[in-house]
ROMIVO-772238 format. One record per atom (N, C-alpha, C): residue number from 1; residue in one letter; atom name; z, y, x. Coordinates in steps of 0.1 Angstrom, whole numbers, plus 5000, padded with zeros to 4 digits. Example, Ala and Ser with C-alpha at 12.3 -4.5 7.8 and 13.67 -1.06 7.14 Angstrom:
BEGIN
<pt i="1" aa="a" at="N" c3="5078" c2="4943" c1="5132"/>
<pt i="1" aa="a" at="CA" c3="5078" c2="4955" c1="5123"/>
<pt i="1" aa="a" at="C" c3="5078" c2="4967" c1="5132"/>
<pt i="2" aa="s" at="N" c3="5071" c2="4978" c1="5128"/>
<pt i="2" aa="s" at="CA" c3="5071" c2="4989" c1="5137"/>
<pt i="2" aa="s" at="C" c3="5079" c2="5000" c1="5129"/>
This chain:
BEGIN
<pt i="1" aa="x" at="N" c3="8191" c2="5534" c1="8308"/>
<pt i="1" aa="x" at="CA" c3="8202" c2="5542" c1="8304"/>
<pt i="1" aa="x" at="C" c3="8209" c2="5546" c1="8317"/>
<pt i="2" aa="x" at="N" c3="8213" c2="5558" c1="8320"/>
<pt i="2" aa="x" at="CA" c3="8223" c2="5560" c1="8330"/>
<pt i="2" aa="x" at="C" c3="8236" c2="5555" c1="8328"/>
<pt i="3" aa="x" at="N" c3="8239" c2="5550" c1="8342"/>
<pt i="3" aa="x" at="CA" c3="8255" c2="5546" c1="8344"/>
<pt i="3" aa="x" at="C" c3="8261" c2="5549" c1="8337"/>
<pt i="4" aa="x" at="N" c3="8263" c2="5565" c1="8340"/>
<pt i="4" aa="x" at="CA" c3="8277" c2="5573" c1="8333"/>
<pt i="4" aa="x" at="C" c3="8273" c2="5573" c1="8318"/>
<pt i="5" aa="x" at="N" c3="8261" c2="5574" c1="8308"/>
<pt i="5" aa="x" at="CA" c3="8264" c2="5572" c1="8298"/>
<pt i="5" aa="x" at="C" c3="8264" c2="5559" c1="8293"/>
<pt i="6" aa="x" at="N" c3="8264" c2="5553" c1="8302"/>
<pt i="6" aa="x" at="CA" c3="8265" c2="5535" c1="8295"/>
<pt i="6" aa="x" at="C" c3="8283" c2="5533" c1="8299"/>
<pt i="7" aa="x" at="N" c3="8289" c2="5538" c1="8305"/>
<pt i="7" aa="x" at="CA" c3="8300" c2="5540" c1="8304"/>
<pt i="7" aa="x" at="C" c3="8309" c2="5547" c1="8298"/>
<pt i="8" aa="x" at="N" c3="8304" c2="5559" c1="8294"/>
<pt i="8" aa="x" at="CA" c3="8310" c2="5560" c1="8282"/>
<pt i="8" aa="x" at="C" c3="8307" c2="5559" c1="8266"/>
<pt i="9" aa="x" at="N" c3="8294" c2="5552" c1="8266"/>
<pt i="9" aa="x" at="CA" c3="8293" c2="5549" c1="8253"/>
<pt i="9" aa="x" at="C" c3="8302" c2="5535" c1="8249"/>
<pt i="10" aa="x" at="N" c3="8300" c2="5529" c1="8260"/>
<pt i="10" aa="x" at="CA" c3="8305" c2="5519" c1="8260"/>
<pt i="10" aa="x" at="C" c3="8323" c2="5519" c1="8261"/>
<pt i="11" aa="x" at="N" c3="8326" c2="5525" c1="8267"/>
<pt i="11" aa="x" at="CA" c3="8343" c2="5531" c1="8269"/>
<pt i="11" aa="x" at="C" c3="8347" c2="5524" c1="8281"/>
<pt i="12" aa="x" at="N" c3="8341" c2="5524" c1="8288"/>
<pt i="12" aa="x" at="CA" c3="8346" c2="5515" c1="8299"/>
<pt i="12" aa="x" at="C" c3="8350" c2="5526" c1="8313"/>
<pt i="13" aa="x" at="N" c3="8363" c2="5521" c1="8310"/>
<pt i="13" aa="x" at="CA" c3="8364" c2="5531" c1="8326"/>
<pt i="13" aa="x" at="C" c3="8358" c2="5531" c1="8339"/>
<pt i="14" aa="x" at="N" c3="8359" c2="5536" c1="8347"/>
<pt i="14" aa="x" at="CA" c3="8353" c2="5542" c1="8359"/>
<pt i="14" aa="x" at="C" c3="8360" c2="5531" c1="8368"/>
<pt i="15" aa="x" at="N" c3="8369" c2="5529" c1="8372"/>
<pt i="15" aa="x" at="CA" c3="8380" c2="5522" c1="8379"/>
<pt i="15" aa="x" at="C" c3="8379" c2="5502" c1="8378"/>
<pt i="16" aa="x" at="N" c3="8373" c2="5498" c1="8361"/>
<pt i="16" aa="x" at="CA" c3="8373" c2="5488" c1="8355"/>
<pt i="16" aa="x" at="C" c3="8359" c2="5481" c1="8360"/>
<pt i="17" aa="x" at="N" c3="8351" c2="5496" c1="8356"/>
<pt i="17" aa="x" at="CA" c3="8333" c2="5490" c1="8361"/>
<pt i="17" aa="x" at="C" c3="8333" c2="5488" c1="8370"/>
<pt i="18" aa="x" at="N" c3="8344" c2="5492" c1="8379"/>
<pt i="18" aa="x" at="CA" c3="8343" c2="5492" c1="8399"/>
<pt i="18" aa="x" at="C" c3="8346" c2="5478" c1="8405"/>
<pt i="19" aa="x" at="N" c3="8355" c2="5475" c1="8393"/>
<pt i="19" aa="x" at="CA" c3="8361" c2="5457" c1="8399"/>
<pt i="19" aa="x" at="C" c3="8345" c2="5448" c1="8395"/>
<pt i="20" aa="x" at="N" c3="8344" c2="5452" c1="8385"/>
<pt i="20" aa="x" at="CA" c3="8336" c2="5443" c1="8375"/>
<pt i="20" aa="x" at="C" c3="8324" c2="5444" c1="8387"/>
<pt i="21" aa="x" at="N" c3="8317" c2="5450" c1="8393"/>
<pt i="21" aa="x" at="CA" c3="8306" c2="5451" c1="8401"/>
<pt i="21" aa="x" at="C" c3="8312" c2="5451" c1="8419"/>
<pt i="22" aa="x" at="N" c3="8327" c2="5448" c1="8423"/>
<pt i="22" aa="x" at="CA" c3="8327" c2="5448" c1="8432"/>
<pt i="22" aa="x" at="C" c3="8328" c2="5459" c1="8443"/>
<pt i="23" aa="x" at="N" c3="8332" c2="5472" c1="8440"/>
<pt i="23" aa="x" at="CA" c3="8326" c2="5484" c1="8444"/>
<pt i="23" aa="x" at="C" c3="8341" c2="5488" c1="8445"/>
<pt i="24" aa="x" at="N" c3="8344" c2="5505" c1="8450"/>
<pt i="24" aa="x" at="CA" c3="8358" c2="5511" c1="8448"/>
<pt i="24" aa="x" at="C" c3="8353" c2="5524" c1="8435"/>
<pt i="25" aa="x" at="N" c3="8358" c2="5527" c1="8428"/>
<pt i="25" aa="x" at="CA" c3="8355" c2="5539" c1="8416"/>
<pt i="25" aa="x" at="C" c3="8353" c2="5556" c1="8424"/>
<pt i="26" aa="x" at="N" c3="8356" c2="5551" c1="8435"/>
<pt i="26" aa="x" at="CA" c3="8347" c2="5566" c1="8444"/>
<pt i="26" aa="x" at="C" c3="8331" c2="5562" c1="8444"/>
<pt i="27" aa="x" at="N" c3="8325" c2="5550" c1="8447"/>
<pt i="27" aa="x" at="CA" c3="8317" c2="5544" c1="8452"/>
<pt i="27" aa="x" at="C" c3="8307" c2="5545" c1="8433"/>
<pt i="28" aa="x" at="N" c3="8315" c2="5543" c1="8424"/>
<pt i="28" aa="x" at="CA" c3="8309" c2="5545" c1="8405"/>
<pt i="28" aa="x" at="C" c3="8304" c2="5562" c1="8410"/>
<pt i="29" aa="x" at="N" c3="8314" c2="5568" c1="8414"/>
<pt i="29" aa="x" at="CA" c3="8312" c2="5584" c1="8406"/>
<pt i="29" aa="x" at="C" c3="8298" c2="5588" c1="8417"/>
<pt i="30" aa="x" at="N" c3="8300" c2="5580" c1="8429"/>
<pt i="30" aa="x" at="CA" c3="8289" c2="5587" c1="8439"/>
<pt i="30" aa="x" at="C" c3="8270" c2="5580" c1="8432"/>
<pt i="31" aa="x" at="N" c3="8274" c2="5573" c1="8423"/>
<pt i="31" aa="x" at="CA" c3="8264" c2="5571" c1="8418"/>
<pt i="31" aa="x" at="C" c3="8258" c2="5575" c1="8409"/>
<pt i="32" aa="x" at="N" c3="8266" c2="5586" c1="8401"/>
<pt i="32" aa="x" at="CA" c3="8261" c2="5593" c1="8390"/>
<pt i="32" aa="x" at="C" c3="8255" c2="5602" c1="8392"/>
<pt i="33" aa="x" at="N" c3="8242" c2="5612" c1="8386"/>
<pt i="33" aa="x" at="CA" c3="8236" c2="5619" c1="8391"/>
<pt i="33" aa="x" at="C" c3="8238" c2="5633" c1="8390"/>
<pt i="34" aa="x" at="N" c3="8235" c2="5641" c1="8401"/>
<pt i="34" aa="x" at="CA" c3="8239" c2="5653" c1="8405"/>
<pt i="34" aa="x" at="C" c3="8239" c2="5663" c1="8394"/>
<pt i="35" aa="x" at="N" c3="8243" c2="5676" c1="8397"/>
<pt i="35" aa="x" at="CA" c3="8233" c2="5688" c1="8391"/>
<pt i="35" aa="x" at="C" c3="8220" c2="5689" c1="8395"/>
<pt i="36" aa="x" at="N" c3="8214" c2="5684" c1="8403"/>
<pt i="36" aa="x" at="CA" c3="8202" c2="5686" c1="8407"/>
<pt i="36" aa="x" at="C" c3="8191" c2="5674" c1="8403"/>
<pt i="37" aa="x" at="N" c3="8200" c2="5667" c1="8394"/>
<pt i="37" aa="x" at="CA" c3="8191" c2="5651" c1="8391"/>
<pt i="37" aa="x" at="C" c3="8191" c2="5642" c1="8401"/>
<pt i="38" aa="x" at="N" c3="8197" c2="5645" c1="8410"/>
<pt i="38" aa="x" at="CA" c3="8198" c2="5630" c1="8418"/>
<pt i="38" aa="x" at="C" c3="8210" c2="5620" c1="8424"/>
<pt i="39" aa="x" at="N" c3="8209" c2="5615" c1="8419"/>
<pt i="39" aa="x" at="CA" c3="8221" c2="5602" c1="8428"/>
<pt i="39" aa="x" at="C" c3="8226" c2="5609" c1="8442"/>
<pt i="40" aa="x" at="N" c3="8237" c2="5610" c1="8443"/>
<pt i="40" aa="x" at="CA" c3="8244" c2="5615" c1="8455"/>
<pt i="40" aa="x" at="C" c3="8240" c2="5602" c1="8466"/>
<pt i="41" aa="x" at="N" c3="8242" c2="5589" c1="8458"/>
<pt i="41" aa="x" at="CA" c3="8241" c2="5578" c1="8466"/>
<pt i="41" aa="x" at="C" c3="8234" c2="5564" c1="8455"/>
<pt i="42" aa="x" at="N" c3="8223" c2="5557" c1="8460"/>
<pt i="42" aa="x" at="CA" c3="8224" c2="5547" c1="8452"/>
<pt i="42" aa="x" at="C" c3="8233" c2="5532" c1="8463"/>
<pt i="43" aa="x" at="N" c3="8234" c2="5525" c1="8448"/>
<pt i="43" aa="x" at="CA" c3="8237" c2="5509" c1="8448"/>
<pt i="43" aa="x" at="C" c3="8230" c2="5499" c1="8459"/>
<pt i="44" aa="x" at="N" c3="8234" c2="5494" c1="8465"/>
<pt i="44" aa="x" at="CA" c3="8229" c2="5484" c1="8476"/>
<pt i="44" aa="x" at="C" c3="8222" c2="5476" c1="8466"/>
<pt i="45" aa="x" at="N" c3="8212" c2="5468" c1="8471"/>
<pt i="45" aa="x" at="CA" c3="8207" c2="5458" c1="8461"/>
<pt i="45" aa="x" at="C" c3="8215" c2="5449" c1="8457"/>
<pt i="46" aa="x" at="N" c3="8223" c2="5444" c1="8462"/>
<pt i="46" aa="x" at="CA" c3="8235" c2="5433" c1="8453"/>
<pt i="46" aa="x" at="C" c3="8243" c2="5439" c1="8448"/>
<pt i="47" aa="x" at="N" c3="8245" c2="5454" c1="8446"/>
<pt i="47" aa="x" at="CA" c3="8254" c2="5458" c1="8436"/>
<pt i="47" aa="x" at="C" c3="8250" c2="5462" c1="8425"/>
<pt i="48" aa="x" at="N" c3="8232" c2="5466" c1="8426"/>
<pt i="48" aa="x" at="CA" c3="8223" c2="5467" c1="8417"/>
<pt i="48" aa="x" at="C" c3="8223" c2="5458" c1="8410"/>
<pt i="49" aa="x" at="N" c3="8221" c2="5448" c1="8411"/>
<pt i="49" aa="x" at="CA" c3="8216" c2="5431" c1="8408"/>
<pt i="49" aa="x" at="C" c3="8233" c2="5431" c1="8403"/>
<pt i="50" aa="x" at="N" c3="8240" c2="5436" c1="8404"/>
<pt i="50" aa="x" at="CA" c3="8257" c2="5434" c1="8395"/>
<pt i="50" aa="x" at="C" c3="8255" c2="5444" c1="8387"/>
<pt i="51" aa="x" at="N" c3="8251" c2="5456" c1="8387"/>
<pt i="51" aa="x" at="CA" c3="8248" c2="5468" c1="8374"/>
<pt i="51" aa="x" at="C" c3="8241" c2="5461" c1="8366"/>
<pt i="52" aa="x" at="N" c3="8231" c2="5454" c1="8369"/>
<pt i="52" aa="x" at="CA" c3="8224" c2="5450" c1="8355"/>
<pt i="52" aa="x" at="C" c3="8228" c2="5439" c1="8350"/>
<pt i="53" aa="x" at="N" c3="8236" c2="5428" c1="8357"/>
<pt i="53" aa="x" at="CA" c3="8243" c2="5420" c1="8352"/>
<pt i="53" aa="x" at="C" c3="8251" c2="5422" c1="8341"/>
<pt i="54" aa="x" at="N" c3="8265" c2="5431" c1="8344"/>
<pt i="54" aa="x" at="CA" c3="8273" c2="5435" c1="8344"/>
<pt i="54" aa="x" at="C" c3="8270" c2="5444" c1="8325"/>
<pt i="55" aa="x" at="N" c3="8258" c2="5451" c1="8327"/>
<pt i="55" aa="x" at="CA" c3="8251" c2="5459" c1="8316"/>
<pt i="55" aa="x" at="C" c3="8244" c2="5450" c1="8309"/>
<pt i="56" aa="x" at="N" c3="8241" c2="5440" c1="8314"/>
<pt i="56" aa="x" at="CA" c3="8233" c2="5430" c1="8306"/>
<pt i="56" aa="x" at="C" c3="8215" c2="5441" c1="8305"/>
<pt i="57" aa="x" at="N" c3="8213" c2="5447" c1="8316"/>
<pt i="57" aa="x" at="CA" c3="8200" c2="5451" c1="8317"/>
<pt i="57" aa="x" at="C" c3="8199" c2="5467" c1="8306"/>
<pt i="58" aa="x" at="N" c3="8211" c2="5467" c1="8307"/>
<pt i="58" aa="x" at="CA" c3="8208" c2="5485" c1="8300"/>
<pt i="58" aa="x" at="C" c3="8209" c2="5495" c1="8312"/>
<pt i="59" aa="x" at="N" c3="8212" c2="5495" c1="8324"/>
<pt i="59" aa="x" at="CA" c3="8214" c2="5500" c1="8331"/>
<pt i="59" aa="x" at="C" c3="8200" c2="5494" c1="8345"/>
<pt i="60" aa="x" at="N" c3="8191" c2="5498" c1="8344"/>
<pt i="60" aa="x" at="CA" c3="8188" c2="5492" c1="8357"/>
<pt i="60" aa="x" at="C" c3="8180" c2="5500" c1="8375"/>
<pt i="61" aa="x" at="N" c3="8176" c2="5498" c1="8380"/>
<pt i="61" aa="x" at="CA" c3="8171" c2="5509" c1="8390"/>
<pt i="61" aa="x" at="C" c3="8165" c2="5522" c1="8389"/>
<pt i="62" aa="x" at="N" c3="8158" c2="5521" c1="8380"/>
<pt i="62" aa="x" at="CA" c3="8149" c2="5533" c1="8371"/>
<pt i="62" aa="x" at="C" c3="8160" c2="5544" c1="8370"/>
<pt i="63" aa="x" at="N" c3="8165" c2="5543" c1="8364"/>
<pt i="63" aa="x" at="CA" c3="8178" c2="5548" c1="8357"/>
<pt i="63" aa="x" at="C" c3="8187" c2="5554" c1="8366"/>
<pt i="64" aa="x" at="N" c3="8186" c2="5554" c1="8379"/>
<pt i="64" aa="x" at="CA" c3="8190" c2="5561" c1="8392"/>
<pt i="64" aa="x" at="C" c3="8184" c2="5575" c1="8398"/>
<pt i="65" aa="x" at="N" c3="8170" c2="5574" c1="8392"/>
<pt i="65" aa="x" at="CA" c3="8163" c2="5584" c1="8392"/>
<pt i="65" aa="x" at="C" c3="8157" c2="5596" c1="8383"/>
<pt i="66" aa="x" at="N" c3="8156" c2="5608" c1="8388"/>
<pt i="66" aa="x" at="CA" c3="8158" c2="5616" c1="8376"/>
<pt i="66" aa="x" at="C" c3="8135" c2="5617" c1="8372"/>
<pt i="67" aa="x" at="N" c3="8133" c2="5612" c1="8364"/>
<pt i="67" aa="x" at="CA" c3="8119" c2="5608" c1="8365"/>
<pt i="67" aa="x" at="C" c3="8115" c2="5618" c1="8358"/>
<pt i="68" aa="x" at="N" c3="8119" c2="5627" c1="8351"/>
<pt i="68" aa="x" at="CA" c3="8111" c2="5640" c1="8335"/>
<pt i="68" aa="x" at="C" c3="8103" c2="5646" c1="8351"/>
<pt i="69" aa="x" at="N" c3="8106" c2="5646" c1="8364"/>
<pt i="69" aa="x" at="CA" c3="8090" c2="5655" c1="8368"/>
<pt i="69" aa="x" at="C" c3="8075" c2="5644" c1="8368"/>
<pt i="70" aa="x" at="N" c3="8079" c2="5627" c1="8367"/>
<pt i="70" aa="x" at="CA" c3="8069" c2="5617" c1="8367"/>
<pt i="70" aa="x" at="C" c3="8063" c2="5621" c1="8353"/>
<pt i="71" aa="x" at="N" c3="8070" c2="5623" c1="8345"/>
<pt i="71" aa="x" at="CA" c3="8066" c2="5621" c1="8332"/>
<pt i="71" aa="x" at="C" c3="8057" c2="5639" c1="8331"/>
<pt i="72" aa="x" at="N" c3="8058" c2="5647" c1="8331"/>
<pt i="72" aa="x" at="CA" c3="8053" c2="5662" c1="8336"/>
<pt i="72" aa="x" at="C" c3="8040" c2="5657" c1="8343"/>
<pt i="73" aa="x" at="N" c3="8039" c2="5647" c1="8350"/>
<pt i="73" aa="x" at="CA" c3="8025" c2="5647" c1="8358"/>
<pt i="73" aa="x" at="C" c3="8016" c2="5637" c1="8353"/>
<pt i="74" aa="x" at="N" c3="8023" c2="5632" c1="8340"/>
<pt i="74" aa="x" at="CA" c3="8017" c2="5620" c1="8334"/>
<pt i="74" aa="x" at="C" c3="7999" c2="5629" c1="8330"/>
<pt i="75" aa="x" at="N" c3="7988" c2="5620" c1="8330"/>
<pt i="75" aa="x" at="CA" c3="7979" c2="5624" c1="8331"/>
<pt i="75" aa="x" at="C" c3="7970" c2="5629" c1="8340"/>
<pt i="76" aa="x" at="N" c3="7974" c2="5630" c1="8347"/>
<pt i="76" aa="x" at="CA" c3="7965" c2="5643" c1="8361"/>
<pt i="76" aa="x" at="C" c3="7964" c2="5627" c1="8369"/>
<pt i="77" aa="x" at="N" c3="7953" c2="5632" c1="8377"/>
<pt i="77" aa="x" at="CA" c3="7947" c2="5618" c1="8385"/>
<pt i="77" aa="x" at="C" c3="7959" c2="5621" c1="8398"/>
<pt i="78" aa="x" at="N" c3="7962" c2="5605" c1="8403"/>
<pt i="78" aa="x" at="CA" c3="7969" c2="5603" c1="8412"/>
<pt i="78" aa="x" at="C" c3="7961" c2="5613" c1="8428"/>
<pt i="79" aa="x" at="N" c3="7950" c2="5612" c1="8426"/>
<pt i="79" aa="x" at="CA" c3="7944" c2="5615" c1="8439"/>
<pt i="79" aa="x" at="C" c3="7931" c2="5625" c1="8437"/>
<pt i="80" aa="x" at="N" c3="7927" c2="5635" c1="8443"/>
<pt i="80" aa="x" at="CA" c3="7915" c2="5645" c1="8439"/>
<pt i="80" aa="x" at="C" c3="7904" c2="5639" c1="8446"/>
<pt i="81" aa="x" at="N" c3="7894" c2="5643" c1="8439"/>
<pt i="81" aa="x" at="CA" c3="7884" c2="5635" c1="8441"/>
<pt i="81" aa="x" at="C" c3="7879" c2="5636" c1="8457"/>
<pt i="82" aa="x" at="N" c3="7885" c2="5646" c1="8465"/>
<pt i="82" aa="x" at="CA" c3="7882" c2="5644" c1="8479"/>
<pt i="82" aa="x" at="C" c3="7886" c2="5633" c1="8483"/>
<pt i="83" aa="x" at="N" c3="7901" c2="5631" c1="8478"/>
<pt i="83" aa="x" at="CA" c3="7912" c2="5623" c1="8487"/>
<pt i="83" aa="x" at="C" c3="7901" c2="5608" c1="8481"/>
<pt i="84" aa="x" at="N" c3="7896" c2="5606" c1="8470"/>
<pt i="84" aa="x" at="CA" c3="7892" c2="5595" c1="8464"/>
<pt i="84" aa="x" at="C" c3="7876" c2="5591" c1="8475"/>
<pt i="85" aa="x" at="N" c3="7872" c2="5600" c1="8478"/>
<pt i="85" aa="x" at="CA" c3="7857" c2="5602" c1="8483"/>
<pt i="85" aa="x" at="C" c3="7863" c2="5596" c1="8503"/>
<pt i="86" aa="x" at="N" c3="7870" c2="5599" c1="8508"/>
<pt i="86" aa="x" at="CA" c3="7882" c2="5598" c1="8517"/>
<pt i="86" aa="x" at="C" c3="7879" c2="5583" c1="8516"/>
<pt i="87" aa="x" at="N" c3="7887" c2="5582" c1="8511"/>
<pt i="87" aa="x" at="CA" c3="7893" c2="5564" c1="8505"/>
<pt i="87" aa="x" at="C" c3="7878" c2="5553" c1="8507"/>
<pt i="88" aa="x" at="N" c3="7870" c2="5558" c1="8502"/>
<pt i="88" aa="x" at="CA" c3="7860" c2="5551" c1="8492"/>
<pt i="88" aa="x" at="C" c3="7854" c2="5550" c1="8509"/>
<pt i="89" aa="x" at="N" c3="7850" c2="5562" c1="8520"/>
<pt i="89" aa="x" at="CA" c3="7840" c2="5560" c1="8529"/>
<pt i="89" aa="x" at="C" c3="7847" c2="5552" c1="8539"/>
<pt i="90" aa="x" at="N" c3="7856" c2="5551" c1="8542"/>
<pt i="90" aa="x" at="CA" c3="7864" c2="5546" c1="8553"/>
<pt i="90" aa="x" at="C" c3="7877" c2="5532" c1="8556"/>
């Protein structure tokens, strides 16, 4: 689940989640994701490791990234059979 709606489903302010994980609430909003689907900024790993604490694991790194173009490629082989033919001789 993303940050921002685990915060507000949950009702928790911006300011509250900031103490609770150690951070300042400039440092919350720069984590929410853009218009363009991405995180302005992610979480250091120990603040990560406090998001999912903190969420009890509804919020976790995944969740930082905007993934619907992974899921769009779901299917199609990782590598063309050149690149595979590549791989295989060398």
């Amino acid at each position: 689940m993303k940050l921002e709606t685990y915060l507000k489903i949950n009702k928790i302010p911006v300011a509250t989640f900031a103490g609770l994980v150690g951070v300042d609430r400039c440092a919350v909003y720069s984590y929410f994701l853009s218009k363009k689907g991405e995180p302005r900024k992610f979480p250091s790993p120990e603040t990560m490791r406090k998001i999912i604490n903190v969420t009890n694991g509804h919020v976790t790194p995944n969740d930082f990234y905007d993934l619907s173009a992974v899921k769009q490629l779901e299917g199609l082989p990782l590598f063309s059979e050149n690149q595979v033919g590549f791989i295989m001789n060398n």
